[in-house]
N, C-alpha and C positions, 0 to 999 in steps of 0.2 A: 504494500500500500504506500501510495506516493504522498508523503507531507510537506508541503510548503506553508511559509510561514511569510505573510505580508504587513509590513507596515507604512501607516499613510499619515502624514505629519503637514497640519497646518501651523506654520511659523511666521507672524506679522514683526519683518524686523523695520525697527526705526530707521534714519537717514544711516547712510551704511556704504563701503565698498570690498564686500566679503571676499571679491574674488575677480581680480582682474584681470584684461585680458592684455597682449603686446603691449599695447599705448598705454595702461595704465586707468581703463576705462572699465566700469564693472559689465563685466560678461553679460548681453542680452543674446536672445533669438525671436525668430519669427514664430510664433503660433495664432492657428487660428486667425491670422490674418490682420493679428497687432504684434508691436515689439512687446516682449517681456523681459521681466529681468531674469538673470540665469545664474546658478550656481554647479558648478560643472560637478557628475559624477567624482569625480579624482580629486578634491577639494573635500569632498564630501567621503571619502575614504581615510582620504591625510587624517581629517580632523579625526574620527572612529580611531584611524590607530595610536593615533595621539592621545585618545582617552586610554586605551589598554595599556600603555605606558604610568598614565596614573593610576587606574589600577592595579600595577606590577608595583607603585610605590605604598600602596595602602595595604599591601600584602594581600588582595581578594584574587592576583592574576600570579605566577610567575614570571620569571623572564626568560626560563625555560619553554614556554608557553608561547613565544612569538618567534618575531622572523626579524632581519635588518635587511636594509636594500642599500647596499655598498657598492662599491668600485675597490672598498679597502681591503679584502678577506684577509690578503696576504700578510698585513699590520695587526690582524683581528687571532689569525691561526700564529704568528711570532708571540703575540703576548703570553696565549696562552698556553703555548708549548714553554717561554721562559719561566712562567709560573709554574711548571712538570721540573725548572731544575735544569733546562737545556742553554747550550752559550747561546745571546742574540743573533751571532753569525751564522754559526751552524743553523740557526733554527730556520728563519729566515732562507736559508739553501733549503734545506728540507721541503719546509713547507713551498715552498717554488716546484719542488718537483712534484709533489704531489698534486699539486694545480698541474700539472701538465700532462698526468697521468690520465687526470678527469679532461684533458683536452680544452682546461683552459688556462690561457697563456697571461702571464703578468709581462705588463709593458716594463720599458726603461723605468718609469717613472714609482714602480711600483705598485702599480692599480693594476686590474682586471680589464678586458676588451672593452668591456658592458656591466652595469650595474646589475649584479647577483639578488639574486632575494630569496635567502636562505635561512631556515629557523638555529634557532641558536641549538638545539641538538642536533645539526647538520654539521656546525662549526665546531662543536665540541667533539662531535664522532669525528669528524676528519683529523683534527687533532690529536687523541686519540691513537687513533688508528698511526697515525707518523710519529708519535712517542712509542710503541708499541714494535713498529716494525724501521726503527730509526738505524741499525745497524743495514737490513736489507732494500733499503730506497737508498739507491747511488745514480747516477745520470749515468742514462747509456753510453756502452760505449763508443759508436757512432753518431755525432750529429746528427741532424736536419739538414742532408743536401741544399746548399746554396739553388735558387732559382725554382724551387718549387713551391704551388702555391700554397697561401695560408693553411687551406685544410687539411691537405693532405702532410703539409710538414708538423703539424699536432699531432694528426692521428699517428707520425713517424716516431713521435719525439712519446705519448703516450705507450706504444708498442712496447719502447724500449724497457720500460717499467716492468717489474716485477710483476704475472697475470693474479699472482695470490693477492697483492698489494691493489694493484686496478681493485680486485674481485670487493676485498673487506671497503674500499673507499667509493664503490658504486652503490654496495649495504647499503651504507650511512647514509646517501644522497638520497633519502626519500621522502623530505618533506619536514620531516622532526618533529611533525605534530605540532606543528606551528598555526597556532587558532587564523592567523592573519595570510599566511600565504595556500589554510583553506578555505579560508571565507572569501577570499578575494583573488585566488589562484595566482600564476606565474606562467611566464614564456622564456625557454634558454634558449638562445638560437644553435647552440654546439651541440645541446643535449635535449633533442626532444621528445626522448623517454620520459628524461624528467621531469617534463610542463605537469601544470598541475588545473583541472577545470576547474574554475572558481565554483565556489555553492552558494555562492549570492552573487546579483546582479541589483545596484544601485544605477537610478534612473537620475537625469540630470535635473535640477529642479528647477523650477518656472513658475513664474508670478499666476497668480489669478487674473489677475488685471493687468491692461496694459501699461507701461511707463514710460515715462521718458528721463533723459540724462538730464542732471542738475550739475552747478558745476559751484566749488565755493571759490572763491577769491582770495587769498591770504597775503598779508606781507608779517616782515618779522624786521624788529628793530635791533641796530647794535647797543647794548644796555652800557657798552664803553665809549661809545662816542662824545661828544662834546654835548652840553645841553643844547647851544643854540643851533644846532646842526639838525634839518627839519629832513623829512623824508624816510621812505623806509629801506631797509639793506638789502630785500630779497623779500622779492614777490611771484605768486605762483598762481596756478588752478591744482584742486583736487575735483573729479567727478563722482557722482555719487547716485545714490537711486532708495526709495525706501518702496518696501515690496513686501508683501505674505506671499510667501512661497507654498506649492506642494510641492512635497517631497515623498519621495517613493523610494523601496526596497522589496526584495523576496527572498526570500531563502529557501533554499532546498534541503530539507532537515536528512534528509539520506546519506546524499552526498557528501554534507558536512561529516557525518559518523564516516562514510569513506575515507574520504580527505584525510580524518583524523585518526585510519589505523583502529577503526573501529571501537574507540577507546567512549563510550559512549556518557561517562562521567563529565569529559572534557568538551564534549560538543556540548552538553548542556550549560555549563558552564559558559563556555563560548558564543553560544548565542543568547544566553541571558545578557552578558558581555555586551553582545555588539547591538542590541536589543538599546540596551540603556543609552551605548554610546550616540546612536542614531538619535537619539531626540534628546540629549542634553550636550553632544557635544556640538561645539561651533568653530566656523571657519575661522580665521584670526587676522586677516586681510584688514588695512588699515585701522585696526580695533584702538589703538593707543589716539590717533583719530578722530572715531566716532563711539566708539564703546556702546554699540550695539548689539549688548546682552538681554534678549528679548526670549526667553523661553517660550517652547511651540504650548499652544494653547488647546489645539486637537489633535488627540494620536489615537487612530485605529488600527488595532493589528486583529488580519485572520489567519486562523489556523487553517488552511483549505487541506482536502484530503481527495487525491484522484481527479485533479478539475486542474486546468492552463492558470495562469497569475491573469491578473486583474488590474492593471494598473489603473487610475483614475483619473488622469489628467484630462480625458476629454470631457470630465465634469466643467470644465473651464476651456472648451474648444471657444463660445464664446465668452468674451470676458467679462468678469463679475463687475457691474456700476453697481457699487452699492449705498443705500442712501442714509443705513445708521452703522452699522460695525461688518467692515471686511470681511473680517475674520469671521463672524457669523453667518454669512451671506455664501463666504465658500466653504463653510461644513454644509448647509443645505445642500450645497450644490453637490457635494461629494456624496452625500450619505442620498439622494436621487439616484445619482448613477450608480449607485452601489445597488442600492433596488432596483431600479431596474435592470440591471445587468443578472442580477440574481433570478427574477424572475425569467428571464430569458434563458439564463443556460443553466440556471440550476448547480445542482453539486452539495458535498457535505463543506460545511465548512461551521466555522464558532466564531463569533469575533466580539471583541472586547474593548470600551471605549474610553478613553478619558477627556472630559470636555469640559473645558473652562466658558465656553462660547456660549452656553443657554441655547446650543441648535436642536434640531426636532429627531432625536434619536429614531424615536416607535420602536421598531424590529429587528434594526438592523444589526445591534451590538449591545451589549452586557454594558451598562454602566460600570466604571469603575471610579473609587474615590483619590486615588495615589497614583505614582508610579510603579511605586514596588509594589502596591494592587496588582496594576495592566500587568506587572513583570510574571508575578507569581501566579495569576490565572492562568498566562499562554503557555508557561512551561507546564503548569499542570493537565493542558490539557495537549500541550505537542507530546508527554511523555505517557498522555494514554492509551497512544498506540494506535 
């Protein structure tokens, strides 16, 4: 039985640039046939895993528990092999061949081709594994033929490696159990055994309403200049936009337990995790700025069982005018489309609400008084089976 788990968050933030684009301008797109304001999927990941960090400092997460997205590993696998008691030098060698073994290659500079994104028990196992087997990892003893290309001089320079040593260092490359690189998966381009399908897909969020760019004006005075000295030192624009967003998520509650090695303690965990982080965490884009700390005001989440996702946004194909609270005006609009979409296609599903808005509930969801209400009823009812 297939469980996916959907959450739908209405968030009215104040004047704001949560998320910009090239120029410095907050992200819109076209919908429905007005500009809206936008907050990009991947803005909206950063922040989630930027919560699981403070959760890893409140002790509710580990840090064994996530992933890093480096260019550094090779800085990351030295430390922690000097911490095993090994010389910086040697290790540092070490650790380089072992990257080469997995057929990825550290530049001049020290980095990696491409930024890794590997759970911290990837990094620990591979370390490991090269304290373990530190006398029988030596560099072949043939090079990489001068003039051939990048790939096939990896896969040359990998060969050379010890196949027992490949074998224990391919083990470890499995993910780590790292809540963040299953909830949100991975692509290696060298190693596409490795890839990993994400179990959630976050949708990019869009205004209800249409907007438009605002812009402020600022200048800034030198506070050592002369008093009779008039004028200001530096003057600028910031852009800005004030917008209630929907925001959307789903999760594939399966998957995740795949993802995660079947370890079914830790997916719950984990999407209780990213559950929270999704409606209290925020983007951080000019915040020092505007300080546009607006907690979402309506979050529905359903448990669907056996039925496609549901996303709502074309509750707001046209845009909401509304004539007393936004934010009220687009829970109606959401919790319509949600009836009638249910009435159309039907399916098992439960869904649970919290709503600050006074919108017209009826049938569609369980009232709830909290968060850690909404938290504790979805798990209880995604762990029903």
């Amino acid at each position: 039985m297939k469980t996916i788990v959907e959450i739908h968050v209405l968030q009215n933030f104040a004047p704001s640039n949560l998320n910009r684009d090239d120029t410095g301008a907050p992200k819109d797109a076209l919908f429905g046939g007005t500009r809206r304001a936008r907050i990009s999927s991947q803005c909206s990941k950063r922040a989630v895993r930027q919560f699981f960090g403070q959760q890893v400092a409140q002790g509710l997460l580990s840090n064994e528990d996530l992933a890093k997205r480096s260019k550094r590993l090779l800085d990351a696998l030295t430390e922690i092999l000097v911490q095993k008691g090994r010389d910086p030098e040697a290790a540092k060698e070490k650790a380089t061949l072992a990257l080469g073994a997995m057929e990825l290659v550290v530049k001049d500079d020290g980095k990696t081709e491409y930024l890794l994104f590997l759970g911290q028990r990837e990094v620990l196992g591979i370390a490991d594994v090269v304290h373990e087997k530190w006398d029988a990892l030596v560099a072949p003893e043939a090079p990489a033929a001068e003039g051939k290309k990048a790939g096939k001089a990896k896969k040359q320079a990998a060969q050379g490696i010890d196949p027992e040593i490949r074998k224990a260092l391919d083990k470890v490359f499995n993910g780590g159990k790292a809540l963040d690189v299953a909830l949100f998966g991975r692509m290696l381009a060298d190693m596409p055994e490795k890839n990993q399908n994400a179990a959630c897909q976050i949708a990019h969020a869009l205004s209800t309403h249409a907007v438009e760019r605002e812009f402020d004006f600022y200048t800034a005075v030198d506070d050592l200049k002369p008093e009779d000295t008039a004028g200001a030192d530096m003057m600028g624009t910031v852009e800005f936009n004030s917008a209630c967003f929907y925001r959307y998520a789903v999760v594939d509650w399966e998957k995740l337990g795949q993802n995660l090695q079947d370890d079914t303690e830790l997916a719950a965990k984990g999407l209780r995790a990213f559950l929270e982080g999704f409606v209290v965490a925020e983007p951080t884009g000019k915040q020092n700025t505007f300080a546009a700390h607006n907690p979402p005001e309506f979050v529905l989440v359903t448990v669907r069982r056996n039925t496609a996702p549901r996303n709502l946004a074309n509750a707001f194909e046209t845009a909401i005018r509304a004539r007393d609270s936004l934010t009220r005006s687009s829970a109606n609009a959401l919790l319509g489309k949600a009836r009638g979409l249910q009435a159309a296609y039907g399916g098992e599903a439960a869904a649970f609400v919290l709503d600050l808005t006074g919108a017209e509930i009826g049938d569609v969801a369980a009232p709830v008084a909290s968060l850690a209400a909404l938290l504790d009823a979805v798990m209880t009812e995604v762990q029903r089976g």
